[in-house]
C-alpha positions as CSV (number, residue, x, y, z in Angstrom):
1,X,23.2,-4.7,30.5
2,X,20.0,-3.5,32.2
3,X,17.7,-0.6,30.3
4,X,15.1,1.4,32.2
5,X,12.9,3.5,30.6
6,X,11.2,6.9,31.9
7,X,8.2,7.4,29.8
8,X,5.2,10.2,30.2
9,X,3.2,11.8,27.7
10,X,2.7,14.9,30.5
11,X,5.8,17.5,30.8
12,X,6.7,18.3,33.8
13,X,6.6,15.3,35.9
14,X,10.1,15.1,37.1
15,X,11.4,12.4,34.4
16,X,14.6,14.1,34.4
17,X,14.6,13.9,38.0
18,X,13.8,10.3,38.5
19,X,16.4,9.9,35.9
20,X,19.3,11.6,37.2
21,X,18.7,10.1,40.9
22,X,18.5,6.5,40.1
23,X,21.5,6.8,38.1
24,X,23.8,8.3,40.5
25,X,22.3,6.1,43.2
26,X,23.0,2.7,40.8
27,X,26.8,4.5,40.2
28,X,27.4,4.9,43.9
29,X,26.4,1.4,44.4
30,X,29.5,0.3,42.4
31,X,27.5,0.0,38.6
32,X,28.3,1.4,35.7
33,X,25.5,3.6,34.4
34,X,24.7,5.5,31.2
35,X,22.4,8.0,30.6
36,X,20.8,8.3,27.6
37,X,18.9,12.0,26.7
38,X,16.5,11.6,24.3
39,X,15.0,14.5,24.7
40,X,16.0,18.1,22.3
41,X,15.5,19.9,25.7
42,X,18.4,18.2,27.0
43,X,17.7,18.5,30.5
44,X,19.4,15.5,31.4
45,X,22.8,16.4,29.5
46,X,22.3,20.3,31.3
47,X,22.2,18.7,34.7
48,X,25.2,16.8,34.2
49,X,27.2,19.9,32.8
50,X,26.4,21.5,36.0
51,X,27.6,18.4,37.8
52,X,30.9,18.6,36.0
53,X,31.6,21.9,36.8
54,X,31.6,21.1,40.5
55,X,33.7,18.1,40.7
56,X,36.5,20.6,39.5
57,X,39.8,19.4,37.5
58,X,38.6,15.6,37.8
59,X,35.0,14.9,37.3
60,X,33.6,12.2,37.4
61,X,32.0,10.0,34.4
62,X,30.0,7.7,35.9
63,X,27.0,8.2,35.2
64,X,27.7,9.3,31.8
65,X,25.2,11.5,30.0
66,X,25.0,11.2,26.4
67,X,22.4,13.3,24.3
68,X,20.9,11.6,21.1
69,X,18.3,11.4,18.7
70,X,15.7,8.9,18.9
71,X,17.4,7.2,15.6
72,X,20.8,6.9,17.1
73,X,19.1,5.1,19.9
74,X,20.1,1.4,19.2
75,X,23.4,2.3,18.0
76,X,24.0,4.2,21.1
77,X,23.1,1.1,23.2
78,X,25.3,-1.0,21.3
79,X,27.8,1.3,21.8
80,X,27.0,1.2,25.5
81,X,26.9,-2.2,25.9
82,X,30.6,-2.8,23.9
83,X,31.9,-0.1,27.0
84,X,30.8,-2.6,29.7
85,X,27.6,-0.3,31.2
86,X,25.6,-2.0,33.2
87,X,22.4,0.5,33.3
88,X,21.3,2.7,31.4
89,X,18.4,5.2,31.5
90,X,17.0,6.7,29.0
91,X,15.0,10.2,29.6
92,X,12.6,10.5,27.1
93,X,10.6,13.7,25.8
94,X,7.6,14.7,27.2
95,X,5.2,13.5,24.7
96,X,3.9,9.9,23.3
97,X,5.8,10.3,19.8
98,X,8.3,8.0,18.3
99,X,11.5,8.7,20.6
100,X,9.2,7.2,23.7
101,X,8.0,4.5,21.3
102,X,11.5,3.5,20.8
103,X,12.3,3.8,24.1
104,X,10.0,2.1,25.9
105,X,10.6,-1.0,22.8
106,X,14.0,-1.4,23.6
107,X,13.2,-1.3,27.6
108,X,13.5,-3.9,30.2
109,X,11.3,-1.8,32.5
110,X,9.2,1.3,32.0
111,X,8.7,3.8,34.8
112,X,6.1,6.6,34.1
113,X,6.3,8.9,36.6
114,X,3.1,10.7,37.4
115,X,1.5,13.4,39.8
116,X,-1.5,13.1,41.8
117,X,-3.9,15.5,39.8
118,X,-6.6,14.9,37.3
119,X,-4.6,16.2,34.4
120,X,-1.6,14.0,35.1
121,X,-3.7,11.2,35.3
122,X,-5.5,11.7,32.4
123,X,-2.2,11.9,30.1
124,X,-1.3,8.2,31.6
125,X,-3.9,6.9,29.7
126,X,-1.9,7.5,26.6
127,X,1.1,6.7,27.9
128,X,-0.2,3.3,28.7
129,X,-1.7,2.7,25.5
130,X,2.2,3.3,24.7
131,X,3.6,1.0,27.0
132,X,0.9,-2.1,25.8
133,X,2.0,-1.8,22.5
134,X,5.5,-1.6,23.2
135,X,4.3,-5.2,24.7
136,X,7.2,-4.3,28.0
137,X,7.3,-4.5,32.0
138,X,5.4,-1.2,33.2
139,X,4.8,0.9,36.4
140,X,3.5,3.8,37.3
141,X,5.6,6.1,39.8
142,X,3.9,8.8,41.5
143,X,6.3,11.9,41.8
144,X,5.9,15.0,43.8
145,X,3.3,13.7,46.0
146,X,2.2,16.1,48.7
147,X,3.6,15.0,52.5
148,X,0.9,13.0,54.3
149,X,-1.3,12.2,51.3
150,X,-2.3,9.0,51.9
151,X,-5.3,9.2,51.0
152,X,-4.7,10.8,48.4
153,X,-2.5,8.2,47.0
154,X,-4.9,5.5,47.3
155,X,-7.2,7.6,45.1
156,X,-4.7,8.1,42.5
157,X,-4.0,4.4,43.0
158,X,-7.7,3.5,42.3
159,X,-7.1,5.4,38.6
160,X,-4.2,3.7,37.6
161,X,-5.3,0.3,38.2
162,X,-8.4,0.9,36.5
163,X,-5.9,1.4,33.1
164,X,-4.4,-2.1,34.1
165,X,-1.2,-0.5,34.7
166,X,1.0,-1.6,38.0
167,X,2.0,1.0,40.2
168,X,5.1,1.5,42.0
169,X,5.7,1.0,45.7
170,X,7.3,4.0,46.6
171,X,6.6,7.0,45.7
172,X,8.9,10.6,45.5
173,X,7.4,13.0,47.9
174,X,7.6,17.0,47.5
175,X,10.7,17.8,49.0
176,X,12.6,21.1,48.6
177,X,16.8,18.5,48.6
178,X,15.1,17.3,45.5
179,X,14.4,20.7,43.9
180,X,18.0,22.1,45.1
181,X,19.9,19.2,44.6
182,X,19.5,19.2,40.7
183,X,20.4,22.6,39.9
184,X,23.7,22.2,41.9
185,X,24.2,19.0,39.4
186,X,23.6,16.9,42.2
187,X,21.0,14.5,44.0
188,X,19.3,14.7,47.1
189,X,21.6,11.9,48.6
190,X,24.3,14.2,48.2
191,X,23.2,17.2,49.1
192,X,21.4,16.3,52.1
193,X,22.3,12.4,53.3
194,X,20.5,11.8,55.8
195,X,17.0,13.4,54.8
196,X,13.9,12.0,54.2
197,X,14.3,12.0,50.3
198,X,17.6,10.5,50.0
199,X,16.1,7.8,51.7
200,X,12.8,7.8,49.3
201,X,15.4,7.5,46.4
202,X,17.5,4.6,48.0
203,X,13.8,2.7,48.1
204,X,13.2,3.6,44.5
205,X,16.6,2.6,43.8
206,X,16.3,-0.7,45.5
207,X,12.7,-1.4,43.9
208,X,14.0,-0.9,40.4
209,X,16.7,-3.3,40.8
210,X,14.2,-5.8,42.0
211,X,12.3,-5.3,38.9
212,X,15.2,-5.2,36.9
213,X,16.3,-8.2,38.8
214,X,19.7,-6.7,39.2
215,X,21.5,-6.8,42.9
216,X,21.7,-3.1,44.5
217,X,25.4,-3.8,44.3
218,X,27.0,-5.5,41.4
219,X,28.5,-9.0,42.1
220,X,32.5,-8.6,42.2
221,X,34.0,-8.7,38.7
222,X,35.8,-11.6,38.0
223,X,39.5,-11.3,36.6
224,X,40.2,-13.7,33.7
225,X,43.1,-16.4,34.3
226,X,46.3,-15.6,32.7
227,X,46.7,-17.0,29.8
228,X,49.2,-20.1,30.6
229,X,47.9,-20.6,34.1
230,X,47.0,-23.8,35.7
């Protein structure tokens, strides 16, 4: 079982987001996934309320969104792990207290997700302080990032390396199938296939599992032999 973490000290970044679209994309690909809400906002678990109430009589549980405290958190793995997930993400709350501690300690990979502006990148700077302790695999993800900003982005680029954190690849630009998407309980791959952010999510998708060293689609699960077999 694989764990990524979403980690930012700044609200309003699009954790939830992030969260919600690598999940379904990792769930679509044939994993099972498990989302893990640690924040008392509970954005995550109100996103996939809304998704169950438009799948009609037989929703769909994969991914699975569980809200829990901070404390629960390794039993809830645990408990994860013993139902055969394969990823699970844990949205954490907006701040650099002891539920992101936990998370990003428990962690294979830590995604902080980031915009381009001088507050945002000025809250990283705690968040990586976070991330070194936590002594785990880090990268920065810039989120929201106005359309044809690339200058911009190597700017913002210049910042983060200077805090000896990596940054991500790919990057989420502002698109309106991202903002719609999620209050329909859904993600921008569904709601609009064949735009421009389903197909920025697919690369984030595929760039986490290279970090997480994870195939985009799981290996074929083999059947044990009956028992009395040759």
């Amino acid at each position: 079982m694989k764990t990524l973490a979403i980690v930012s000290q700044k609200g309003g970044v699009g954790k939830t987001t992030i969260a919600v679209h690598v999940a379904v994309a990792a769930a679509k690909a044939g994993y099972s996934v498990a989302i893990i809400d640690l924040d008392p906002q509970a954005t995550a678990a109100q996103w996939s309320d809304w998704r169950r109430a438009g799948e009609g009589d037989t929703p769909s549980d994969n991914p699975v969104v569980v809200a829990a405290p901070h404390a629960r958190l390794v039993p809830t793995l645990k408990e994860a792990e013993k139902m055969g997930v394969d990823l699970v993400i844990l949205d954490s709350p907006p701040a650099a207290d002891s539920a992101a501690v936990a998370a990003a300690k428990v962690a294979d990979l830590v995604v902080i997700p980031t915009r381009a502006s001088a507050f945002d990148l000025h809250a990283i700077k705690t968040t990586a302080e976070l991330v070194r302790v936590a002594q785990k695999p880090a990268a920065v993800l810039l989120n929201a990032v106005p359309a044809r900003a690339n200058a911009l982005i190597e700017e913002v680029a210049t910042v983060i390396h200077s805090l000896s954190l990596n940054i991500a690849p790919v990057c989420l630009v502002d698109r309106a199938a991202l903002r719609h998407a999620v209050i329909n309980g859904q993600t921008a791959g569904e709601f609009e296939p064949a735009g421009k952010a389903a197909d920025e999510v697919q690369k984030l998708y595929t760039w986490v599992c290279g970090r997480l060293d994870m195939p985009t689609h799981p290996q074929p699960r083999q059947s044990e032999p009956l028992k009395g077999a040759a």
